[in-house]
C-alpha positions as CSV (number, residue, x, y, z in Angstrom):
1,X,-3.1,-19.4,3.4
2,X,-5.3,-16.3,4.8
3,X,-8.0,-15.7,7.2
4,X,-10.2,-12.7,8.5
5,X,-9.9,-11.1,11.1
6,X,-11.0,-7.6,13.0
7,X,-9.7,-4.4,13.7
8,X,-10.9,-1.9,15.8
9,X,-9.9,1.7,15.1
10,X,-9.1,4.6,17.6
11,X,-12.5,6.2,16.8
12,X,-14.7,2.9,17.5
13,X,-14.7,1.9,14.0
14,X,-14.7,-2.2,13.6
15,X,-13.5,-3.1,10.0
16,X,-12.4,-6.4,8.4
17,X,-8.6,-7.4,7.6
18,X,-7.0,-10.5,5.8
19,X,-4.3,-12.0,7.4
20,X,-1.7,-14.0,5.9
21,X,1.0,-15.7,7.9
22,X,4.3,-17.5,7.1
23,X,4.8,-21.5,7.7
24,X,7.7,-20.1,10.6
25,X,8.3,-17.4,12.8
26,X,7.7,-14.2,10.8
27,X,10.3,-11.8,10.2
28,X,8.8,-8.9,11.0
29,X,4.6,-7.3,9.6
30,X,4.0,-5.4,6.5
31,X,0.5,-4.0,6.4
32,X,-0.5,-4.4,2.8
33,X,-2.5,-1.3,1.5
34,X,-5.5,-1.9,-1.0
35,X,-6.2,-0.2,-4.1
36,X,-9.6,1.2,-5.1
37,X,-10.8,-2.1,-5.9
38,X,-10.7,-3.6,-1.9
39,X,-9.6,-6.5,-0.5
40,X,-9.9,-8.3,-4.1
41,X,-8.2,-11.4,-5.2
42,X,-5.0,-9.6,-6.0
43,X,-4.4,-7.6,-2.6
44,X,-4.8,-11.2,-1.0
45,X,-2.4,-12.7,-3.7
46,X,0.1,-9.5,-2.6
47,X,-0.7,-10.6,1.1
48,X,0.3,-13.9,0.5
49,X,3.7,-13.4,-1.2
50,X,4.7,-11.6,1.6
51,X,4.2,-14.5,3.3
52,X,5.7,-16.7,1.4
53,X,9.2,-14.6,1.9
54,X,8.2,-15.0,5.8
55,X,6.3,-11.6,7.2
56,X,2.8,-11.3,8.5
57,X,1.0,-9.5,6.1
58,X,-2.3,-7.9,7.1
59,X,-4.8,-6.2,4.5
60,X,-7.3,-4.0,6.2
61,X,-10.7,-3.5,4.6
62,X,-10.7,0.4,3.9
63,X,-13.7,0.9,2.4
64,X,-15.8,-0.7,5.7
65,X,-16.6,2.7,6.3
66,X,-18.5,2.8,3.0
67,X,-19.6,-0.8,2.3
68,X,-18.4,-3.7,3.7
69,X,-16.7,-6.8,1.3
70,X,-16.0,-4.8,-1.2
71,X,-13.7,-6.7,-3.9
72,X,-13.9,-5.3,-7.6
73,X,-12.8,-6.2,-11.1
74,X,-10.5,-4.3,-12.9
75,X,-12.5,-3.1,-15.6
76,X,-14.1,0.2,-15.9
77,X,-17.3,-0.6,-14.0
78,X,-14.8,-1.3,-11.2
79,X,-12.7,1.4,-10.9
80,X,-16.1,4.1,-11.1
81,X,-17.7,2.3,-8.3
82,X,-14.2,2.1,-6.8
83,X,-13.6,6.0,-7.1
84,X,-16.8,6.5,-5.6
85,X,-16.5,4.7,-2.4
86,X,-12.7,6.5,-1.9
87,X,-14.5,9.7,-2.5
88,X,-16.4,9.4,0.8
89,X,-13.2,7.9,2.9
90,X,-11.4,11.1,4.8
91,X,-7.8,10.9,4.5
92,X,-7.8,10.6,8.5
93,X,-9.9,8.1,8.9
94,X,-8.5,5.5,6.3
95,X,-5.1,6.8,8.1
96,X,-6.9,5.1,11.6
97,X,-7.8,2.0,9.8
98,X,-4.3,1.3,9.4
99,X,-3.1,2.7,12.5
100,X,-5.2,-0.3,13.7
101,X,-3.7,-2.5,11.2
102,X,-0.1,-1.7,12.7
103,X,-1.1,-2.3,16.4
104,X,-2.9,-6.0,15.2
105,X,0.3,-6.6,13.2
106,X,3.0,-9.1,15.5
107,X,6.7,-8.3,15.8
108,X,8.0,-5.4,17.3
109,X,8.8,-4.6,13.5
110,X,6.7,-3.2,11.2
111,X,6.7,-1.9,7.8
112,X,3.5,-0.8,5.1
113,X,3.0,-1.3,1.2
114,X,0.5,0.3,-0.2
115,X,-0.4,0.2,-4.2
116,X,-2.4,3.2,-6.0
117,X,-5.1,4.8,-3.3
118,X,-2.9,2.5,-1.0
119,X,0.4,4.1,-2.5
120,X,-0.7,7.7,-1.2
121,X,-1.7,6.2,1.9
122,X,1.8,4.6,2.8
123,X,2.9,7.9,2.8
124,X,0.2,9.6,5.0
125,X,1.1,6.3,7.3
126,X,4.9,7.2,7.4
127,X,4.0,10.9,7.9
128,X,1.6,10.5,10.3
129,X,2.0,7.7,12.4
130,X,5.1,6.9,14.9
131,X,6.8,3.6,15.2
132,X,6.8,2.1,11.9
133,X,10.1,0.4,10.5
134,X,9.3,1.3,6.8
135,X,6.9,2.4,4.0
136,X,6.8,1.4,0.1
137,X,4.3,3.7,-2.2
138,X,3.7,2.5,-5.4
139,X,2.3,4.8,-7.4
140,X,0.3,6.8,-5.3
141,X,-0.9,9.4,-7.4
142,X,-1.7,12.0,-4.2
143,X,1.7,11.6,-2.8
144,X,2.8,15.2,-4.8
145,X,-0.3,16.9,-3.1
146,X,1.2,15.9,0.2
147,X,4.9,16.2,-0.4
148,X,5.4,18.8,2.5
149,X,4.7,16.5,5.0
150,X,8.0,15.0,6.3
151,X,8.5,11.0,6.9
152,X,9.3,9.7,10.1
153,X,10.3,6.3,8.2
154,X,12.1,5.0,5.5
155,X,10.2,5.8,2.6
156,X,10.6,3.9,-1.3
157,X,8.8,4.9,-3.8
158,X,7.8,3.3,-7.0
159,X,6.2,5.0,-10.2
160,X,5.5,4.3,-13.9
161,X,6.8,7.1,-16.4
162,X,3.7,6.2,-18.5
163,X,1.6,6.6,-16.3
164,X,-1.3,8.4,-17.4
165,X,-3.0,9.3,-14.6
166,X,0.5,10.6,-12.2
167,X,2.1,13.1,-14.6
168,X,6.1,13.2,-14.3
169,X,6.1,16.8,-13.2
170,X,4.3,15.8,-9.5
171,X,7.0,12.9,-9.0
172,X,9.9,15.7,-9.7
173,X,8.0,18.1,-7.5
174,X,8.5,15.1,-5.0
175,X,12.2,14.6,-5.7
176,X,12.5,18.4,-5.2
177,X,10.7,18.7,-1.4
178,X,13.0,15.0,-0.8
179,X,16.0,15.0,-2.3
180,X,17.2,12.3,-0.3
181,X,14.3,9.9,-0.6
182,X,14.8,6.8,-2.8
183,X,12.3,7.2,-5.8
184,X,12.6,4.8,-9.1
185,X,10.8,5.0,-12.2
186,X,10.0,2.6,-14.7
187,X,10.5,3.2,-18.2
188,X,7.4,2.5,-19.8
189,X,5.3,1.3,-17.4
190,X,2.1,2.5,-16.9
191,X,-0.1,3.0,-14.0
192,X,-0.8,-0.9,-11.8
193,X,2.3,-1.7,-13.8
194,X,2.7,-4.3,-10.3
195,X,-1.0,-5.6,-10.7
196,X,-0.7,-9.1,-13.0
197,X,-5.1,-9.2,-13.3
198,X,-4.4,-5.6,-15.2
199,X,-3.4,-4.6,-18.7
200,X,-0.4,-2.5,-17.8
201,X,0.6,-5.3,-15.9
202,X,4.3,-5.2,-17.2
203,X,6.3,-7.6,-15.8
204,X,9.7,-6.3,-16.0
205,X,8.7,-3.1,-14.1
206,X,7.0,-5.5,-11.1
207,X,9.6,-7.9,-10.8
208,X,12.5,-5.1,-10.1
209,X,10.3,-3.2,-8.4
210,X,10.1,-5.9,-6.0
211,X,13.2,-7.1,-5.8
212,X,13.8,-3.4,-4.4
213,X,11.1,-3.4,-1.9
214,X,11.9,-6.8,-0.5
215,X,15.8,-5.5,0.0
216,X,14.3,-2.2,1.7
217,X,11.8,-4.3,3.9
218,X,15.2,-7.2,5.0
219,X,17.3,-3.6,6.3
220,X,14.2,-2.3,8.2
221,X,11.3,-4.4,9.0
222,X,13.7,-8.0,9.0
């Protein structure tokens, strides 16, 4: 359903994106937000359902600036190799990679989802960049060390309450600096609860979530 394409980012930086577009005239974009694992199977899979419910959905390749086609498993090997490349991404410069995602998106609406790194990252993107209709964070576990930043979009946010790695006290300390800000947590899932090639996949948790995001995204994005 998908193709490549590539994005050039306000500081020069050329970096690789999938593309996914619907059979019709799109809705509106979503910029789909990778994990730690890249572009992988799954973040295409994501890219692709948002499709299927009729948006452009474009993935850009954040770790480019490290290594280029970069797609991990979800085992342990694939998260240590995935923490390392994050670790030498600046907040600011992923933050330009999807600023270029956005411009390369069609419709004069458009929303981003990110998922774990790409969770925290939605937010930085709804903070920090003007014009977007929406953002959805799913568990982004760096959203609580940037809770003072305010959003200049409609902001969801999704978390596990066993999550092991997002303690409950940084999504309260959330709720406190946003008390207005739609956040739901699912009881008993863990962290990649929305991730069906992981072991807390959990069903339940993914479905609802969903369900929620794709309500949010039909007020704002279309």
């Amino acid at each position: 359903m998908g193709e490549t394409i590539r994005l050039t980012a306000s500081d020069g930086h050329e970096l690789a994106a999938y593309r996914a577009d619907p059979s019709g005239a799109p809705r509106g974009a979503i910029v789909v937000i990778q994990e730690i694992f890249g572009v992988n199977e799954h973040i295409r899979a994501v890219a692709d359902g948002f499709a299927a419910d009729g948006y452009t959905a474009v993935a850009p390749a954040l770790f480019d600036r490290v290594e280029r086609g970069v797609e991990l498993g979800y085992d342990e090997e694939g998260r240590n190799r995935g923490r390392s490349i994050r670790a030498n991404i600046a907040w600011d410069d992923a933050v330009r990679d999807i600023a270029a995602a956005v411009a390369a998106a069609p419709g004069p609406k458009v929303g981003v989802v990110g998922y774990c790194w790409g969770g925290s990252l939605a937010w930085l993107a709804a903070t920090r960049l003007d014009g977007l209709a929406a953002a959805v964070c799913y568990y982004g576990g760096q959203i609580a060390d940037f809770k003072d930043e305010s959003p200049r979009c409609p902001v969801l946010l999704h978390f596990g309450s066993a999550d092991q790695s997002i303690p409950m006290s940084d999504v309260e300390a959330i709720r406190t600096a946003h008390p207005d800000l739609p956040i739901h947590v699912y009881e008993g899932a863990g962290h990649g609860f929305n991730c069906d090639m992981r072991g807390s996949y959990d069903r339940d948790a993914a479905t609802l979530a969903r369900q929620r995001t794709m309500a949010m995204l039909a007020e704002t994005v279309g």
